[in-house]
ROSE-4610 file (N, C-alpha, C; in Angstrom, 1 decimal, always signed):
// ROSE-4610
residu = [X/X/X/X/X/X/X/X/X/X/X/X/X/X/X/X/X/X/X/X/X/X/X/X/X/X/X/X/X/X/X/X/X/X/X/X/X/X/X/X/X/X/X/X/X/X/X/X/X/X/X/X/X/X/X/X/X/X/X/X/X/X/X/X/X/X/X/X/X/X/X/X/X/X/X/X/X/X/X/X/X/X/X/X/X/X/X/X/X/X/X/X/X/X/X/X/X/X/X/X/X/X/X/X/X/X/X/X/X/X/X/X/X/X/X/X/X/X/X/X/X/X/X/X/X/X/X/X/X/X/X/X/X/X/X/X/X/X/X/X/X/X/X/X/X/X/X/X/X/X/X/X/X/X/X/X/X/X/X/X/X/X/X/X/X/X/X/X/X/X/X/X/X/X/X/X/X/X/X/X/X/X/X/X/X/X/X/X/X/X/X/X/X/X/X/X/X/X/X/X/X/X/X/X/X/X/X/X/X/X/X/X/X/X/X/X/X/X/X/X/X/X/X/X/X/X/X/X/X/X/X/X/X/X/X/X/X/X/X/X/X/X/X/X/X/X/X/X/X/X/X/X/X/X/X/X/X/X/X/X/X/X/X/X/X/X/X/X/X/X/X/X/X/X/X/X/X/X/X/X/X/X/X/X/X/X/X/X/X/X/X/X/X/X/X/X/X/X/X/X/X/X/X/X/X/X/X/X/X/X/X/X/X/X/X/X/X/X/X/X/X/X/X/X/X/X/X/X/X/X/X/X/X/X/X/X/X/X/X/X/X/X/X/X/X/X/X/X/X/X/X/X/X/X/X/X/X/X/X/X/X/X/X/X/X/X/X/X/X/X/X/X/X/X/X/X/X/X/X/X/X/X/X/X/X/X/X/X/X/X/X/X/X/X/X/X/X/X/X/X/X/X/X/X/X/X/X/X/X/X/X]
num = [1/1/1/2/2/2/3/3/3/4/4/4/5/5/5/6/6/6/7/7/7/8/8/8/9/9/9/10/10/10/11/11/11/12/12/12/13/13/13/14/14/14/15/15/15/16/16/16/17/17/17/18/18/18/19/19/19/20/20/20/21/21/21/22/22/22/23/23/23/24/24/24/25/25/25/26/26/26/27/27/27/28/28/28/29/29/29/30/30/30/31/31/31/32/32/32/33/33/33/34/34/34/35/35/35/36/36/36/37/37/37/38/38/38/39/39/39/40/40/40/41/41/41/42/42/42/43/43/43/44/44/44/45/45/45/46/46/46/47/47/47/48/48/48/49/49/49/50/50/50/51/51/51/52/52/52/53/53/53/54/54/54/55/55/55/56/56/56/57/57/57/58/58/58/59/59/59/60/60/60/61/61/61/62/62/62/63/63/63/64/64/64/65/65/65/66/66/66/67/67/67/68/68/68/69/69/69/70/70/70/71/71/71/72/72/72/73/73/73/74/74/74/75/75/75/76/76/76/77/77/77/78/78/78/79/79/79/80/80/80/81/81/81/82/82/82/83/83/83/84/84/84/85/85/85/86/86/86/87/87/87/88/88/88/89/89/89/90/90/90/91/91/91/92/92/92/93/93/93/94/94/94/95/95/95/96/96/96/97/97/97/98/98/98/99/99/99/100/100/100/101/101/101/102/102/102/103/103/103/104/104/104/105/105/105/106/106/106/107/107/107/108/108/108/109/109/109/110/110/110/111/111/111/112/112/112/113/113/113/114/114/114/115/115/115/116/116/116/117/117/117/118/118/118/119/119/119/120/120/120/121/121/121/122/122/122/123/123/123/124/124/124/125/125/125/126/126/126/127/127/127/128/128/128/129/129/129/130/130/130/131/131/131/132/132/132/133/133/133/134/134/134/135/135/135/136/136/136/137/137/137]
x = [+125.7/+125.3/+123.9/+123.4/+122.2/+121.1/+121.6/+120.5/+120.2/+120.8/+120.6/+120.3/+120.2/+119.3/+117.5/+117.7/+116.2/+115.7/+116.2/+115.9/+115.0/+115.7/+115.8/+114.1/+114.6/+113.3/+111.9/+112.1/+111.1/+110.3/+111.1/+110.7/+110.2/+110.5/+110.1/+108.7/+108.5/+106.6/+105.9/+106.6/+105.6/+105.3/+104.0/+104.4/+104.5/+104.3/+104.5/+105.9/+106.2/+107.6/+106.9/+107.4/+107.0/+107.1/+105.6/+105.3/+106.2/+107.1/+107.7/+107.2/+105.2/+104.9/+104.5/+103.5/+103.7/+103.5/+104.4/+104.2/+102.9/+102.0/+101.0/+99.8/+99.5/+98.7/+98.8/+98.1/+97.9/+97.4/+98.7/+98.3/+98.1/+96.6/+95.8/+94.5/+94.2/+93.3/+92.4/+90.8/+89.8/+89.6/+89.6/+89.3/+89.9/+91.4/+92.0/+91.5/+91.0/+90.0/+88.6/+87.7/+86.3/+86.7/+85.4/+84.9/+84.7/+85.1/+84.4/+85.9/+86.1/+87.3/+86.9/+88.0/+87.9/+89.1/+88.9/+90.0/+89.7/+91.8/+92.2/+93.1/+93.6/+94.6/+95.6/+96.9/+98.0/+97.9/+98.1/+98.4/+99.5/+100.0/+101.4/+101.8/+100.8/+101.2/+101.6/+102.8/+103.2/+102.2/+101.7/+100.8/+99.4/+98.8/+97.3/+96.8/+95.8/+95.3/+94.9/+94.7/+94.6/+93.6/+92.6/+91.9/+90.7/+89.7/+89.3/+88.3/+87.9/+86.7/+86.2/+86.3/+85.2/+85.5/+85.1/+84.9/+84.9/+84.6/+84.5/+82.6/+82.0/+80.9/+80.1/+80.6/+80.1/+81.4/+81.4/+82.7/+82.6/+83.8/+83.8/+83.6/+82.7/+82.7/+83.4/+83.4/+84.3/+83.9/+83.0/+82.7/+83.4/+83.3/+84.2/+83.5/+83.5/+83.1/+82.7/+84.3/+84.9/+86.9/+87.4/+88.8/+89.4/+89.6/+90.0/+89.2/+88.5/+87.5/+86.5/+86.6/+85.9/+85.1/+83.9/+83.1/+83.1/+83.3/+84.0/+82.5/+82.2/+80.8/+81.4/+81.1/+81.5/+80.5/+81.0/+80.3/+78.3/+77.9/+76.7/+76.2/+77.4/+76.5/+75.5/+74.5/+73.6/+74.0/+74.7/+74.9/+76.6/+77.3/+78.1/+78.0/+78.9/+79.0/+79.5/+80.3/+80.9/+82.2/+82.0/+83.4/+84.6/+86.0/+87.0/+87.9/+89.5/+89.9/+91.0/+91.8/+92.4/+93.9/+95.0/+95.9/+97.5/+98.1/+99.2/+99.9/+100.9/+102.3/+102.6/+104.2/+105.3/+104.9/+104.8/+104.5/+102.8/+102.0/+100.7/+99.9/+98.6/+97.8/+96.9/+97.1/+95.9/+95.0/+93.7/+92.1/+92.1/+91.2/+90.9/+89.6/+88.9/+87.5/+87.1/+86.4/+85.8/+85.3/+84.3/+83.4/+84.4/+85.9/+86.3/+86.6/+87.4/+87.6/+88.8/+89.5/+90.4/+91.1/+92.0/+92.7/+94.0/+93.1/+94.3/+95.0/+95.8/+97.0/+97.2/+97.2/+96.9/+98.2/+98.5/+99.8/+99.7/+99.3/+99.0/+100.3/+100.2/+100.9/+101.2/+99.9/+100.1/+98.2/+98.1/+96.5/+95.6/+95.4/+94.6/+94.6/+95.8/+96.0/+96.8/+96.3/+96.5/+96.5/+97.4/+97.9/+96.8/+96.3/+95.6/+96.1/+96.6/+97.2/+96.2/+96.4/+95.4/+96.2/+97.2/+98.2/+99.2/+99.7/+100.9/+101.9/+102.5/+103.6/+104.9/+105.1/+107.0/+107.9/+107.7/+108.8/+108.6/+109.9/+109.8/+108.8/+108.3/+107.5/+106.2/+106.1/+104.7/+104.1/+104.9/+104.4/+103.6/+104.0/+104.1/+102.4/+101.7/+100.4/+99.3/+99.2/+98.1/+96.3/+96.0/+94.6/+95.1/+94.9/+95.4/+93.7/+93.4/+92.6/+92.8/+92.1/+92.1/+90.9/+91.3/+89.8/+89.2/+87.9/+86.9/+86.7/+86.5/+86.4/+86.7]
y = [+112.6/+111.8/+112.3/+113.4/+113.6/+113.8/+113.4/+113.0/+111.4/+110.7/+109.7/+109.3/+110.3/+110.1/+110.6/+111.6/+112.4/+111.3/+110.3/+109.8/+108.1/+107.9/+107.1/+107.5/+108.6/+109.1/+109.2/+109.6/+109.2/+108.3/+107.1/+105.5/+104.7/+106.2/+105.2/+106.1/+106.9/+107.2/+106.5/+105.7/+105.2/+103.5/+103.0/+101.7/+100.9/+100.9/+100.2/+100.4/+99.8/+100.3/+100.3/+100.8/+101.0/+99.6/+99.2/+97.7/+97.7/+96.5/+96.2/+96.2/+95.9/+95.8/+94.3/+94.0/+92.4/+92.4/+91.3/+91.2/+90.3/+89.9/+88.9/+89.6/+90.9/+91.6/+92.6/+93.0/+93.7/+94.8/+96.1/+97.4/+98.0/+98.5/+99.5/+98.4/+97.4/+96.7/+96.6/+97.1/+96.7/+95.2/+93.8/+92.8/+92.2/+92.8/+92.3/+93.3/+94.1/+95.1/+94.6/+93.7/+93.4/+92.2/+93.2/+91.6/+92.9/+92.1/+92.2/+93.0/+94.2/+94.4/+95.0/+94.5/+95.3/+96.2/+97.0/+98.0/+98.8/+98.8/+99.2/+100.3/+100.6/+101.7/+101.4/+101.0/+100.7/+102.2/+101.8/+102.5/+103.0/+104.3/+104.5/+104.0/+103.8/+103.3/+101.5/+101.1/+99.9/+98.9/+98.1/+97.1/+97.8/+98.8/+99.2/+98.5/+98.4/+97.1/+98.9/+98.4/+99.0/+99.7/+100.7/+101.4/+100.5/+100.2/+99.4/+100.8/+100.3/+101.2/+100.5/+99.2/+98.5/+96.8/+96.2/+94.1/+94.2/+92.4/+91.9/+91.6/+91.4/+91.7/+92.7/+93.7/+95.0/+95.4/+95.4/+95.7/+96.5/+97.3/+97.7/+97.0/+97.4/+96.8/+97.2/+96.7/+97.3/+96.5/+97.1/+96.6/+97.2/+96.0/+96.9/+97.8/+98.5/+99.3/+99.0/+98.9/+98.2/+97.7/+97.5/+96.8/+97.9/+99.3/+100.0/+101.2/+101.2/+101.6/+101.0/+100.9/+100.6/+101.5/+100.4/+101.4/+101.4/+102.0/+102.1/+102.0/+101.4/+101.3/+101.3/+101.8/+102.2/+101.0/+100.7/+99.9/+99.7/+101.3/+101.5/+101.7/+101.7/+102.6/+101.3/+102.2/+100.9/+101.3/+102.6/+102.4/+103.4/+103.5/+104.0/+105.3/+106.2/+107.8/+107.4/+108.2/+108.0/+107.0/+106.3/+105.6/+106.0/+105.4/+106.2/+105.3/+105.9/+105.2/+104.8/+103.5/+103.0/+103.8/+104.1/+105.2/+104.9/+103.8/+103.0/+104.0/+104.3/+104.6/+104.1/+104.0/+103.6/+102.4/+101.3/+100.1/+99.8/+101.4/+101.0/+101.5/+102.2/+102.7/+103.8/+104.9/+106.2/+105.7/+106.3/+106.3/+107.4/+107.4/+109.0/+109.2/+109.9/+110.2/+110.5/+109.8/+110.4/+112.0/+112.0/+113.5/+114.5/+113.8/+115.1/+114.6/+114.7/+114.8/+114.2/+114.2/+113.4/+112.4/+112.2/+111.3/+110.3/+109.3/+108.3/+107.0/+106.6/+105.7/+104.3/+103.2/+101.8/+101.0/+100.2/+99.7/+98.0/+97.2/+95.8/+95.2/+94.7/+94.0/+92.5/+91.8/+90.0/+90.2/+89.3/+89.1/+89.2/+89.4/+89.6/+91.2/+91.7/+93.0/+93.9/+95.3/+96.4/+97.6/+98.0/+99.8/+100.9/+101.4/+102.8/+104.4/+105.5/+106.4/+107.4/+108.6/+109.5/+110.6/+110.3/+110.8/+109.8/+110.3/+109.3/+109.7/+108.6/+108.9/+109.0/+110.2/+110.9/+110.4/+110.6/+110.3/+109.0/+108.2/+107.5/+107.3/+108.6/+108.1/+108.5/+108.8/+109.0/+107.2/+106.7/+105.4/+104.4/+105.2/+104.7/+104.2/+104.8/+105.2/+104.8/+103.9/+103.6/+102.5/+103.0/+102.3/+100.7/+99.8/+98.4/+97.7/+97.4/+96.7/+95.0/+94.4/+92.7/+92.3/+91.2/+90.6/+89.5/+89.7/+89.2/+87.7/+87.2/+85.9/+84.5]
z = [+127.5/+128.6/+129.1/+129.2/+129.8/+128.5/+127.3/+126.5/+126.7/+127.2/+127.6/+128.6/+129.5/+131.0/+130.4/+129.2/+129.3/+128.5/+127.4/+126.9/+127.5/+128.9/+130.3/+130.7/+131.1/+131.5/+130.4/+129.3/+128.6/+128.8/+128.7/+128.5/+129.5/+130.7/+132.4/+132.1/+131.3/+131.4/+130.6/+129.4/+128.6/+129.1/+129.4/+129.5/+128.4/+127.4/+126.1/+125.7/+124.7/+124.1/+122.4/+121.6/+120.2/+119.5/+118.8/+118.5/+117.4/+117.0/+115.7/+114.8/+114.7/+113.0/+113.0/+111.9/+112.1/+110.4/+109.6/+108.4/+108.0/+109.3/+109.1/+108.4/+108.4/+108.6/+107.0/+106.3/+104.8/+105.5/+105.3/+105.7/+104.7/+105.4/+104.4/+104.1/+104.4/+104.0/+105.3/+104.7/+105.7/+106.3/+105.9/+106.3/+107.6/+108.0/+109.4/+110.6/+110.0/+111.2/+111.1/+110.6/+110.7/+112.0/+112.9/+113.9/+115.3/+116.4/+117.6/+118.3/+119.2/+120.0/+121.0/+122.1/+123.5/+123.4/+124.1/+123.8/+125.3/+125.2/+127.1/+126.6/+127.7/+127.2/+128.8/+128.5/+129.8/+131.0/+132.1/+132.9/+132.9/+133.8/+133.7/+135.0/+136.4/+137.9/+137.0/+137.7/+137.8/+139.0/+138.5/+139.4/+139.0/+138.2/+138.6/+137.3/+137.0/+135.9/+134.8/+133.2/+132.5/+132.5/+131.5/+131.5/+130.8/+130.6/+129.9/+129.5/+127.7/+127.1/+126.9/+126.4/+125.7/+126.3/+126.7/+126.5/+125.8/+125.9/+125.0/+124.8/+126.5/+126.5/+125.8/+125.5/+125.0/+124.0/+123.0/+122.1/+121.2/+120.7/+119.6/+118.7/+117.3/+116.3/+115.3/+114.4/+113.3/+111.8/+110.7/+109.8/+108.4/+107.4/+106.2/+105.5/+104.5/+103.7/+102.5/+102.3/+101.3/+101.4/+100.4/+100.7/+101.2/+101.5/+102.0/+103.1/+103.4/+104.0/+105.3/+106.6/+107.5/+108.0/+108.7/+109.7/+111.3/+112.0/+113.0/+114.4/+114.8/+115.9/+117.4/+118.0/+119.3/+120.1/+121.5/+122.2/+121.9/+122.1/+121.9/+121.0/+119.5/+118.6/+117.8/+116.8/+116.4/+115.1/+114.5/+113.5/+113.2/+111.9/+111.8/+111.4/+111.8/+111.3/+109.9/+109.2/+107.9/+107.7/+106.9/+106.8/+107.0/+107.4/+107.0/+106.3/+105.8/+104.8/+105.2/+104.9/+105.5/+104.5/+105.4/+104.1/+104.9/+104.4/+104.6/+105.0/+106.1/+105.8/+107.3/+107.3/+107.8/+108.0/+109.1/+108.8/+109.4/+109.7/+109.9/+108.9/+109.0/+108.1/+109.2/+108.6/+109.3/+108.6/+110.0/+109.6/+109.1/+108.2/+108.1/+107.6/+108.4/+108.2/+106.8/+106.1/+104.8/+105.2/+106.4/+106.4/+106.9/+107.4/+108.3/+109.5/+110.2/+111.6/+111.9/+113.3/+113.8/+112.8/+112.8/+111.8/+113.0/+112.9/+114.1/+113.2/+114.2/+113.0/+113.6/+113.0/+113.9/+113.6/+114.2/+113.9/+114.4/+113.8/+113.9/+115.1/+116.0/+117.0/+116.2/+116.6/+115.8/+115.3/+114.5/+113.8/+114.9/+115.9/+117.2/+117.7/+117.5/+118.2/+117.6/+118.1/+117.1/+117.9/+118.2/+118.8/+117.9/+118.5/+118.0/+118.6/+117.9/+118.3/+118.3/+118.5/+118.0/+117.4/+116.9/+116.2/+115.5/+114.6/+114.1/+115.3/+115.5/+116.6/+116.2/+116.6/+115.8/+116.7/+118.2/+119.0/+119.4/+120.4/+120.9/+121.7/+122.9/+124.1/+123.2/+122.0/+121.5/+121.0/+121.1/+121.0/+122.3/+123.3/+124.9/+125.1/+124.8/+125.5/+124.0/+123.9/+122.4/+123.4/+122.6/+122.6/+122.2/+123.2/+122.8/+122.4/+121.2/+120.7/+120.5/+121.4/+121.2/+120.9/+120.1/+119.4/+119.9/+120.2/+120.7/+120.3/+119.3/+119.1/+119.6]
């Protein structure tokens, strides 16, 4: 019984719940990540509006490489650091820096929108809290 209250409690910190996956979307393939995103990240206060990093006025970009491989542009950048590689597993695909660094894991919502972690997420409430990317167009 009180794995099921801590488990309760988990779920009242995350505001998200863990996205299903969408079969619309080819994981591991650069072409559903090219174009324009704004990207927020949920609150945990109920009623306070999201975190916003990027509009749509000012956006992330995101260019391909090649069929497995994007380049990742930040609101201001004018150009890309190194590519990284797009590397399927469970039903999303980890970035992973060609030069090194950080390795984050994206999980397609519907053809518009896409969770970003900064880790693969093991637990339940590790899913709670993602970078929500929506596209600009």
């Amino acid at each position: 019984m009180a794995l099921g209250l801590g488990n309760a409690a988990a779920f009242a910190l995350t505001p998200l719940p863990k996205p299903e996956g969408t079969t619309e979307v080819e994981i591991g393939e650069s072409a559903p990540f090219v174009g324009a995103w704004s990207v927020s990240m949920p609150t945990m206060d109920v009623g306070e509006p999201d975190t916003d990093y990027a509009i749509c006025a000012l956006p992330v970009r995101i260019e391909t490489a090649n069929e497995t491989h994007i380049f990742y542009l930040g609101p201001r950048d004018i150009e890309a650091d190194a590519a990284m590689e797009l590397v399927p597993d469970r039903d999303g695909a980890r970035w992973e820096p060609i030069a090194g660094g950080p390795i984050f894991f994206a999980i397609w919502v519907d053809r518009d929108t896409f969770y970003l972690y900064d880790t693969v997420p093991e637990t339940e409430a590790d899913w709670g809290m993602p970078f929500v990317y929506r596209r600009c167009d």
